[in-house]
N, C-alpha and C positions, 0 to 999 in steps of 0.2 A: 532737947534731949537727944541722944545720942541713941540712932537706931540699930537694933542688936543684927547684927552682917550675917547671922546666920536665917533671918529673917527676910533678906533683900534679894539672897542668893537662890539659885532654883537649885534642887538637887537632881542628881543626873534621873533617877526616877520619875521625877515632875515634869523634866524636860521630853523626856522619851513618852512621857501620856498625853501630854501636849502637841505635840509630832505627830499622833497616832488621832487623835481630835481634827489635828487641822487637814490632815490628808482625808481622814474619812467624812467629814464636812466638803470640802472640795469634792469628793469623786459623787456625793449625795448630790452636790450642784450642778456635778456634769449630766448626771444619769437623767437627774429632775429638765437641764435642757434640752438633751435629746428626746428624751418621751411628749417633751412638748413640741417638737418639731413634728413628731411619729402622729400623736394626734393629729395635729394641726394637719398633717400631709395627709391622714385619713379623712379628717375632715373635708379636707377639700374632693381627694376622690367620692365621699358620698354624695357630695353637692353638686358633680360634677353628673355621678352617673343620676340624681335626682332631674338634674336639668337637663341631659339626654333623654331623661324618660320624661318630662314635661312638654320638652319641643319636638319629640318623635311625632313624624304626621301620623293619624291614623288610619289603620289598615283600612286599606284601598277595596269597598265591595266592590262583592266580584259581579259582572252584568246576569248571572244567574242565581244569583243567590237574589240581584235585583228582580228577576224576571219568577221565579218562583215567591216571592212575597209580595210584589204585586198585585193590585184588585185585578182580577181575571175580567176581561173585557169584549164581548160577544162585538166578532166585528162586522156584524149584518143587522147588528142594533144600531150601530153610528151612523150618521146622517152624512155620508159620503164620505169619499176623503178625510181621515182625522189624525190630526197631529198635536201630539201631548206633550208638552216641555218640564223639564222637569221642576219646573214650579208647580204643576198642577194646570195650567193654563190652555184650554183646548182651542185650536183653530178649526175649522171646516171648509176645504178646497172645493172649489164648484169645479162639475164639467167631468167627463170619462176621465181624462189623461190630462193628469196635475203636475206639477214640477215643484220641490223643493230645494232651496239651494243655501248652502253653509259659509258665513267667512271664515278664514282661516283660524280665528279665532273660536269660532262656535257662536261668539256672541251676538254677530246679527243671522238672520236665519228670511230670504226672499221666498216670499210665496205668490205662485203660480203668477197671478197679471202683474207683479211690481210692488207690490205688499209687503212691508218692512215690518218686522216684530225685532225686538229686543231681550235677550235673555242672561242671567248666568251661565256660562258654562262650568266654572269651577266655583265650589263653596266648599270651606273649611279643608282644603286643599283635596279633596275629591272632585271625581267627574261628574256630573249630570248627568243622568240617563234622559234622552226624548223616545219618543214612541210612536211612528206611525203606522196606521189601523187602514187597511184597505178591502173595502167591502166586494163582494162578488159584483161583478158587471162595474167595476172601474179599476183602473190601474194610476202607477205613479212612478215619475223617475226623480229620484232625489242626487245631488252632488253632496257628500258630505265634508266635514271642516278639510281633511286633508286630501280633498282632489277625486276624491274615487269617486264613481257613477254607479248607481244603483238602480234599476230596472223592476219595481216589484208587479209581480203579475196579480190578479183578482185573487180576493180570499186570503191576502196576506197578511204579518205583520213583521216589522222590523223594529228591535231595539240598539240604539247605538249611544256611546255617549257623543256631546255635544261638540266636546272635542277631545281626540286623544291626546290623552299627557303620560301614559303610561311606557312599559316596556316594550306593550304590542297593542295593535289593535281591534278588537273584537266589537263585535257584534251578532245579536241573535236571533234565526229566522225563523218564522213558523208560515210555511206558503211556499210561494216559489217568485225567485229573482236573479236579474242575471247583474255580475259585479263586475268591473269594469276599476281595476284596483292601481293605485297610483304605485308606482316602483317605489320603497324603501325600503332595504336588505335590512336595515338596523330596528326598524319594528317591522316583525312579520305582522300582515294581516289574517284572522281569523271570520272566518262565519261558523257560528255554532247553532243546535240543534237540537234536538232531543235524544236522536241516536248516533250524529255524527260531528267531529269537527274539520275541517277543512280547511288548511292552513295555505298561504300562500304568502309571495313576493312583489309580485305586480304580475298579473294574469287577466284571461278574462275567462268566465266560467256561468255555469249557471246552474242551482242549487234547487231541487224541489223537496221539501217537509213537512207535509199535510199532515194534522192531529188524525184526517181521518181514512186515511191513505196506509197502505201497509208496508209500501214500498219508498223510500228515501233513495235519491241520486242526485249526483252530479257531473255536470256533463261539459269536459272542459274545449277551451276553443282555441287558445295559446297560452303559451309560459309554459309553468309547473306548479302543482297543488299537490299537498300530502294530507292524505284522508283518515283521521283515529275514529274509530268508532263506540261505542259508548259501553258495546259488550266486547271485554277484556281477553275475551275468548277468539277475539279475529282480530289480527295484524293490521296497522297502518299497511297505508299502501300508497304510492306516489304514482301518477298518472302521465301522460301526454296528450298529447291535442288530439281530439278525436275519438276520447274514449270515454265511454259512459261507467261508471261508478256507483252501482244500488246496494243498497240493504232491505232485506227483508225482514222487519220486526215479528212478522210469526212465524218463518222457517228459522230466522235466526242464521241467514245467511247471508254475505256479501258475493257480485261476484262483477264483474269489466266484460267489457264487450266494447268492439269499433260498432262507432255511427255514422251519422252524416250530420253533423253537429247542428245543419239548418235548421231539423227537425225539432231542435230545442231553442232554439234563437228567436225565430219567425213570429213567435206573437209578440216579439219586441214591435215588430212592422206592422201589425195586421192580420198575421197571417198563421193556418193551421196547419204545419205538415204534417202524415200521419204513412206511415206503411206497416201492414203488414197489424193494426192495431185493434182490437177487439172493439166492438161497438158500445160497450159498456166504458170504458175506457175514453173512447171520443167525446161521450156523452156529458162524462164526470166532468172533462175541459169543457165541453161546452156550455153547462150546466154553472159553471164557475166563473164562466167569462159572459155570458151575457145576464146571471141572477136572475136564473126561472130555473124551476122544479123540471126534468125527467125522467119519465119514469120508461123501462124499459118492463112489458111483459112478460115475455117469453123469456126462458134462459137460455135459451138455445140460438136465439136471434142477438141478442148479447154476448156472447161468445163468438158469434162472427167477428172476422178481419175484416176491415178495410184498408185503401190506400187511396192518395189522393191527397190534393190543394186545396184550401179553403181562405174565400177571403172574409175577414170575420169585420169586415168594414159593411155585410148585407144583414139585415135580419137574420134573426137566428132561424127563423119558418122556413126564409127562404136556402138557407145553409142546411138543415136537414132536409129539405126538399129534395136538394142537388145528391145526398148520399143517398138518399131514402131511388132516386130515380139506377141508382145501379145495384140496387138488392131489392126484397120482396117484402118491403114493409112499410105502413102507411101510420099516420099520425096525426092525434085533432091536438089543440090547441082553448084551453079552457082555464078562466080564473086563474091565469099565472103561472099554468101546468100543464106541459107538454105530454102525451101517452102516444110512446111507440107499439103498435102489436103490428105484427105479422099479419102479410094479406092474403096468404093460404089458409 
């Protein structure tokens, strides 16, 4: 049967609705592929910044934030010489004057007669803190991972990481030590403190910050050091050879002076320079470097100056003996404790 042609045929209306279907079907297909590129391109940026923040190392503590959370550790409780790795793992150094020494790595660590320990220095992409604790009447000189020389005097302690990986290199003192700093302009070296920091290049200097001391200095030998101090209220200040650098935590002031730098060097050797220095003052060294109590009676006898060389390789009896013979004051010697008074 015969199909009626006006059936077969579109009219211009159907045509033109038709036209208007297929393009706006088409431009739905376009819109619908770009939005899925958009997604998709979003997508990926969150994945991406997801796995930046997954493989981000984590923030790097700081040796102070280490040293303030830290078991607080009495260093006249320790059984000589002590070095704490940051595993937890204590050694014990025999003998006055110990030596420890770093490989470049941090991971082996030579003690004193040829004693080989093993450690991490890096976990979970941080440094290791170590810790050594130097009791009054011994001292110790450490090499650490990158080359420096470390001199700590009695009464000290030093933290450092095991090895530096960071921008700079720091380390925190509480005592007195003299640093002997490997040159590298592209990490400065730091020693920090409780009211000071002390920044250098490759120098050699020497640092005293007793908790129980009122006065903080440093006392440089060569190079150059810049000195921040902890109250925001006194100016850094950059130094040269020969000049001493204090704070005083209860006037709350800083101030420089020329030295004769030996006078800070010298018990690296043996030895006690002193001019011009209160006898209360000598005493506190003395008292620190050989781990016996003195006590001074009089205040007025304490307030004396002396001057003069000390070899601190005799008895300490026989070392106050020798100053006690050019002033007018005598001293017994009992249960571990020395009593200076006056012989008028």
């Amino acid at each position: 049967m015969k199909k009626n042609k006006s059936n077969d045929v579109l009219s211009n209306f159907e045509k033109q609705n038709l036209r208007t279907r297929i393009i706006k079907s088409a431009n739905q297909a376009k819109r619908a592929k770009r939005n899925g590129r958009i997604l998709m391109a979003a997508a990926s940026i969150v994945l991406l910044i997801g796995a930046s923040l997954f493989f981000r190392p984590k923030t790097e503590q700081s040796i102070e934030n280490f040293v303030e959370t830290s078991t607080e550790v009495d260093i006249n409780k320790v059984d000589g010489v002590t070095l704490i790795l940051g595993s937890g793992d204590n050694f014990n150094l025999e003998g006055k004057n110990t030596t420890v020494q770093y490989s470049n790595t941090g991971e082996e660590v030579e003690l004193g007669s040829g004693k080989t320990v093993n450690q991490e220095s890096i976990k979970d992409n941080k440094a290791l803190y170590n810790t050594i604790l130097v009791p009054f009447g011994k001292r110790t000189n450490l090499k650490l991972s990158d080359g420096s020389m470390v001199w700590l005097n009695s009464g000290s302690k030093l933290v450092y990481p095991a090895v530096f990986n960071g921008k700079t290199r720091e380390v925190y003192l509480e005592g007195e030590g003299i640093f002997e700093v490997s040159h590298n302009p592209q990490k400065p070296f730091k020693v920090l403190s409780s009211n000071q920091e002390v920044e250098v290049l490759g120098t050699v200097f020497n640092v005293s910050s007793y908790k129980d001391d009122d006065l903080s200095f440093t006392v440089l030998k060569s190079g150059s050091v810049k000195i921040n101090y902890s109250d925001e209220k006194i100016a850094g200040i950059k130094i040269k050879p020969g000049t001493f650098a204090s704070y005083n935590a209860v006037s709350k002031e800083a101030t420089t002076k020329t030295v004769d730098i030996n006078d800070y060097f010298s018990w690296r050797d043996g030895f006690l320079n002193f001019k011009k220095d209160s006898l209360k003052h000598i005493m506190t060294k003395l008292s620190r470097y050989y781990n016996v109590q003195i006590i001074i009676e009089n205040e007025d006898l304490a307030s004396q100056t002396f001057s003069g060389n000390l070899d601190l390789k005799e008895n300490v009896s026989k070392v106050i003996g020798l100053i006690g013979e050019t002033s007018n004051f005598e001293f017994s010697s009992e249960n571990g404790k020395i009593t200076i008074i006056n012989s008028n």
